[in-house]
Backbone as JSON, one array per atom type, in Angstrom:
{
  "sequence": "XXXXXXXXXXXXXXXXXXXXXXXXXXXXXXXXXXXXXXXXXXXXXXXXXXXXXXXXXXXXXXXXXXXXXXXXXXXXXXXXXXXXXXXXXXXXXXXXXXXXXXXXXXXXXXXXXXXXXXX",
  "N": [[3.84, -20.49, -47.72], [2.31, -20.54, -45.63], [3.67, -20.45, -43.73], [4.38, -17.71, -43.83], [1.69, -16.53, -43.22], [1.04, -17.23, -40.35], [3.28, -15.48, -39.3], [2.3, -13.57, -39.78], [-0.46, -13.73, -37.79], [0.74, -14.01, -35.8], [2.37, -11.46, -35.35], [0.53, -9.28, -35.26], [-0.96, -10.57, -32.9], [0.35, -10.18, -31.57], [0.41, -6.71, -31.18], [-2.12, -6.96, -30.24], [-2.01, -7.96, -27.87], [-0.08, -6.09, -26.59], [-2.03, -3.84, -27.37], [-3.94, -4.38, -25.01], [-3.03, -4.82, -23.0], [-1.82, -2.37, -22.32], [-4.67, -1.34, -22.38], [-5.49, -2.33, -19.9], [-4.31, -1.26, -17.9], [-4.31, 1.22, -17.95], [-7.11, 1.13, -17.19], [-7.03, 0.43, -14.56], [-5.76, 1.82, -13.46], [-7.08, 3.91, -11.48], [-7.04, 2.54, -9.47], [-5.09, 2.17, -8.4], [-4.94, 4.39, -5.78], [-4.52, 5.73, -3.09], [-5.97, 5.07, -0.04], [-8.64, 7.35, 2.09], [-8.31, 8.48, 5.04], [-11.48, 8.47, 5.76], [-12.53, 6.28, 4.23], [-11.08, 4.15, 4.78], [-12.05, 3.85, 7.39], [-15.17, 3.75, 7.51], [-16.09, 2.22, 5.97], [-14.66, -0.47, 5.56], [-14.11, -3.26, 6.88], [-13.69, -4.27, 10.66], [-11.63, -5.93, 10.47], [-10.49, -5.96, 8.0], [-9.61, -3.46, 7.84], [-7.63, -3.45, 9.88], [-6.17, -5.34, 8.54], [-5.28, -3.83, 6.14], [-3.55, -1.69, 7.68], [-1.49, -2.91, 8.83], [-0.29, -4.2, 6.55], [0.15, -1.64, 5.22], [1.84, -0.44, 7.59], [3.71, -2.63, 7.81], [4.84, -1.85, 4.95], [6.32, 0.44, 5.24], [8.27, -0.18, 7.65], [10.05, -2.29, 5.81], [10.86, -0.4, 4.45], [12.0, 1.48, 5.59], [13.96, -0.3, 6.6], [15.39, -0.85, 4.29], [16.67, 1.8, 4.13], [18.27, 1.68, 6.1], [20.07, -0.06, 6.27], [22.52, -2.37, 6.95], [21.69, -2.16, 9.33], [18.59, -3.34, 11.83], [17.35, -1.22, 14.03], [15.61, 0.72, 13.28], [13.71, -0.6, 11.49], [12.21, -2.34, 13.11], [11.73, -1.12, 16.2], [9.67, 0.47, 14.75], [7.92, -2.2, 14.33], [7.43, -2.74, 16.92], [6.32, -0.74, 17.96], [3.84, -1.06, 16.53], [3.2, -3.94, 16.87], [2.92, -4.58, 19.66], [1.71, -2.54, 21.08], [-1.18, -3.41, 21.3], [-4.55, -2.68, 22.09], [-4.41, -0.14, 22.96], [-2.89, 1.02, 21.59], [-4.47, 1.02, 18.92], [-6.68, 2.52, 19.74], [-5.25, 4.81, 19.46], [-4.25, 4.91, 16.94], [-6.66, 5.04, 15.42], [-8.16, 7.24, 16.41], [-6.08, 9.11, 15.68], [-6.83, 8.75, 13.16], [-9.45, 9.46, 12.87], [-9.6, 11.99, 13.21], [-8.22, 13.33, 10.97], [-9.95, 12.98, 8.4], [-10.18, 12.86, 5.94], [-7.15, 12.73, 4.5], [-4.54, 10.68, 3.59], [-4.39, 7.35, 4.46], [-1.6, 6.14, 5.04], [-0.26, 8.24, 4.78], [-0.74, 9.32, 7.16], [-0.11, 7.09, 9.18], [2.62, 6.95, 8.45], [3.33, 9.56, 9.61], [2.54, 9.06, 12.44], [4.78, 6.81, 12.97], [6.93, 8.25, 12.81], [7.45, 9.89, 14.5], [7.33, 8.51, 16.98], [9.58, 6.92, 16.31], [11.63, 8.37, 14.7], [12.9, 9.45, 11.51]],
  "CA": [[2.7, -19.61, -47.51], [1.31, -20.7, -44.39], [4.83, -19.53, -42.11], [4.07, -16.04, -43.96], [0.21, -16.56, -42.52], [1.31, -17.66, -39.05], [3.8, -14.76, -38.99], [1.25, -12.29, -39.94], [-1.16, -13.94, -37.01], [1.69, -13.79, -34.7], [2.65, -10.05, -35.47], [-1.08, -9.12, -34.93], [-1.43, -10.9, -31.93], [1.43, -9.13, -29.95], [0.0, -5.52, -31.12], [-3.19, -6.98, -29.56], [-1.85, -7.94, -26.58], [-0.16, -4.6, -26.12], [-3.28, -2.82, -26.54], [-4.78, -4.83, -24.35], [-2.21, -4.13, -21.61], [-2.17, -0.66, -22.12], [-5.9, -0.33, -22.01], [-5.96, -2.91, -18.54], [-3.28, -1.03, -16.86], [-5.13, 2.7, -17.37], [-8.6, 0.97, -16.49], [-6.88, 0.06, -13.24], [-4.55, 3.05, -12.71], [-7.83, 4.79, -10.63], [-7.43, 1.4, -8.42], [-3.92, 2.44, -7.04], [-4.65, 5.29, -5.33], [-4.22, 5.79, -1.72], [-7.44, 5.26, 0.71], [-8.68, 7.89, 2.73], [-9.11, 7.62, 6.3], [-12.99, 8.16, 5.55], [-13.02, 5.21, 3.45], [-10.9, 2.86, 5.71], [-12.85, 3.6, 9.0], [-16.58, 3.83, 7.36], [-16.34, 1.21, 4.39], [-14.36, -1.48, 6.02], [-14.53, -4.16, 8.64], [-12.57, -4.28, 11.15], [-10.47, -7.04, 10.19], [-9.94, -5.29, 6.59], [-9.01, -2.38, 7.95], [-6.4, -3.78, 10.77], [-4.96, -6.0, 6.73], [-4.78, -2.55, 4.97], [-3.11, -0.46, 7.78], [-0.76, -3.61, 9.15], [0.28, -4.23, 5.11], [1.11, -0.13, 5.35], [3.31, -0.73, 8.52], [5.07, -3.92, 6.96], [5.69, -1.45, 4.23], [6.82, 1.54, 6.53], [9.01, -0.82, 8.34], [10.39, -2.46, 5.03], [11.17, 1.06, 3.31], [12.9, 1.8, 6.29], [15.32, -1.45, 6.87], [15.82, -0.39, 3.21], [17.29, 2.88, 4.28], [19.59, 1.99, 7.59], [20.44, -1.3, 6.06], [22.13, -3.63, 7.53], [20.83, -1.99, 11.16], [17.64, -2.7, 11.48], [17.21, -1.06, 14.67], [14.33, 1.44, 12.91], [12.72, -1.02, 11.18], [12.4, -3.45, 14.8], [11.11, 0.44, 16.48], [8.04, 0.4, 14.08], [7.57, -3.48, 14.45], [7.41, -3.08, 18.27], [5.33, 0.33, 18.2], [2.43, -0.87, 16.21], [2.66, -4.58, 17.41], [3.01, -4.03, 20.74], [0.63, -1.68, 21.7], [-2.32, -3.86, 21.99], [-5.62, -1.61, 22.21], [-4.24, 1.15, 23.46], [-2.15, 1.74, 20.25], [-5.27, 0.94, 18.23], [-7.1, 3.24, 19.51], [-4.77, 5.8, 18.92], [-4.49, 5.29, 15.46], [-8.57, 5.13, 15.13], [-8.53, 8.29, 16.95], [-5.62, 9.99, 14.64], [-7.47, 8.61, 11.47], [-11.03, 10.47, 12.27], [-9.18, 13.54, 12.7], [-8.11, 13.55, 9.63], [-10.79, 11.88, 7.63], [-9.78, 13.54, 4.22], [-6.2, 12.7, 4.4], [-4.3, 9.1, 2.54], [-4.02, 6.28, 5.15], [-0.7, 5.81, 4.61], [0.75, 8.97, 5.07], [-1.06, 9.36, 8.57], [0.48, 6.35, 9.73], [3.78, 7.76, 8.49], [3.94, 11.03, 10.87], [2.36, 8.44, 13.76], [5.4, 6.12, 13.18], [7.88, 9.09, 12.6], [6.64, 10.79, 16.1], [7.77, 7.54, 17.58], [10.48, 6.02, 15.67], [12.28, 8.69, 13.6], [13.09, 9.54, 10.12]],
  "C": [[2.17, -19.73, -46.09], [2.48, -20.25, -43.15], [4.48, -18.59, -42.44], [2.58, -16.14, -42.64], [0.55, -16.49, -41.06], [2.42, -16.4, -38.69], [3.15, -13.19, -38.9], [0.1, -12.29, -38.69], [0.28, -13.38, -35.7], [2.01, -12.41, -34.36], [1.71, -9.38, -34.62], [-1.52, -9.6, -34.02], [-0.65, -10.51, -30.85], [1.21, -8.05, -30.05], [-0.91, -5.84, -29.96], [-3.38, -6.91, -28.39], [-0.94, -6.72, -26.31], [-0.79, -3.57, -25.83], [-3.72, -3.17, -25.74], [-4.27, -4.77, -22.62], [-2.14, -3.08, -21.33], [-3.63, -0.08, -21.44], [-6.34, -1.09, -20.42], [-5.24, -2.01, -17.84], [-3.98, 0.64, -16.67], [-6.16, 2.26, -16.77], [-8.33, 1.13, -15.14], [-5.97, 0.89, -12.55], [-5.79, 3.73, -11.68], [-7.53, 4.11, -9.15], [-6.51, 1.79, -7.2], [-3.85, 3.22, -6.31], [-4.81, 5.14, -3.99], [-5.51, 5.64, -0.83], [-7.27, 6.73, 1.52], [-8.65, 7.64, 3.98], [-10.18, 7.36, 6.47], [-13.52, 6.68, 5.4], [-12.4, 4.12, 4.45], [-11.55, 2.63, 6.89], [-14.5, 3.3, 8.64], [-17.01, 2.61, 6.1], [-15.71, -0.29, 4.97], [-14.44, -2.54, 6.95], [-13.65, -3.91, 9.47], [-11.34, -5.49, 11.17], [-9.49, -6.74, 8.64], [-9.28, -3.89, 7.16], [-7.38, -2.48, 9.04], [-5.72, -4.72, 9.37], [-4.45, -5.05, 6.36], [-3.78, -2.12, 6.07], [-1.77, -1.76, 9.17], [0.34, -3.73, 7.81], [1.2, -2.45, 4.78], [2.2, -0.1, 6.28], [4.24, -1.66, 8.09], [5.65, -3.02, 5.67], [6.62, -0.36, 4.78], [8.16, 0.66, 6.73], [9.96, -1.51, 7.01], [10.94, -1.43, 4.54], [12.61, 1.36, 4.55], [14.45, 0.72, 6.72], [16.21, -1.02, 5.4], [17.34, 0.48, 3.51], [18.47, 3.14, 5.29], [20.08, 0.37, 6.92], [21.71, -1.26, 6.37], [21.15, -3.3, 9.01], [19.67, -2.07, 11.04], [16.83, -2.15, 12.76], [15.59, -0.17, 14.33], [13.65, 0.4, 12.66], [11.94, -2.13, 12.57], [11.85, -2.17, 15.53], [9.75, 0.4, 15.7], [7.8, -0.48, 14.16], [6.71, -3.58, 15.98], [6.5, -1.99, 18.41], [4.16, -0.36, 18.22], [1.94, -2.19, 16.66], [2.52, -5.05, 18.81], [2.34, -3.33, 21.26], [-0.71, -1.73, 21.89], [-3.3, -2.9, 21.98], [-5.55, -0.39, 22.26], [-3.57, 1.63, 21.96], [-3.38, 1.73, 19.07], [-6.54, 1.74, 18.45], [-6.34, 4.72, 19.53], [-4.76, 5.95, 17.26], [-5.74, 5.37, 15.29], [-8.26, 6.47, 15.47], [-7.63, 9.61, 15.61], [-6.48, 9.87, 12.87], [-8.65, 9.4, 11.9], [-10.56, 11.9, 13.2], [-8.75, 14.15, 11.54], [-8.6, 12.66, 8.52], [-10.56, 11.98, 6.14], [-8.18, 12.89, 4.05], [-5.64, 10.69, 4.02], [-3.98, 8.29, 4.09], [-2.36, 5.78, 5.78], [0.42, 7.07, 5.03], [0.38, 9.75, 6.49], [-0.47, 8.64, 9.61], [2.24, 6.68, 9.47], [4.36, 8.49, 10.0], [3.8, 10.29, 12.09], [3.97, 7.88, 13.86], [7.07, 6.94, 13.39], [7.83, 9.64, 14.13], [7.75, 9.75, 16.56], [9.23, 6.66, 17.29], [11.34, 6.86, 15.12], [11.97, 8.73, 12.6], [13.74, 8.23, 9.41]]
}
């Protein structure tokens, strides 16, 4: 009687934890969405905002070694753009982000790195 019991707790406690993943993973589906430039230039510090849009180039640059693999002549091209360019490159991107204050973070820094680097 008591393995039935313990099999009946057990059953019932992996539904639970399924709902309970299901209902964490929609709560937090609003979380993943893309920043604006609004929100990264007017909400952030400047030390959060050079994390978020360094973490976007390491992915940029990653996606791309992906794609020419083994060469990673592109991904080494976006490495050297964005760390390399000292002030002057930082205020270019500031400057391209509050032109387009509506638009995702992410895919601003894209067309910048594309301009410069390729497809």
């Amino acid at each position: 009687m008591r393995c039935v019991k313990q099999a009946k707790l057990t059953s019932s406690s992996s539904f639970f934890a399924m709902i309970l993943a299901a209902a964490l993973s929609l709560s937090f589906a609003r979380e993943t969405a893309a920043l604006p430039a609004e929100d990264v230039l007017n909400t952030m510090s400047q030390d959060q905002r050079h994390g978020y849009i360094s973490g976007i180039v390491d992915g940029l640059a990653f996606a791309r070694w992906l794609a020419d693999r083994p060469d990673a002549t592109g991904m080494q091209c976006i490495y050297d753009w964005y760390y390399d360019g000292g002030t002057e490159k930082w205020a270019l991107i500031t400057q391209w982000l509050e032109r387009h204050l509506e638009r995702p973070v992410d895919a601003l820094m894209y067309v910048l790195i594309e301009r410069e680097c390729g497809d």
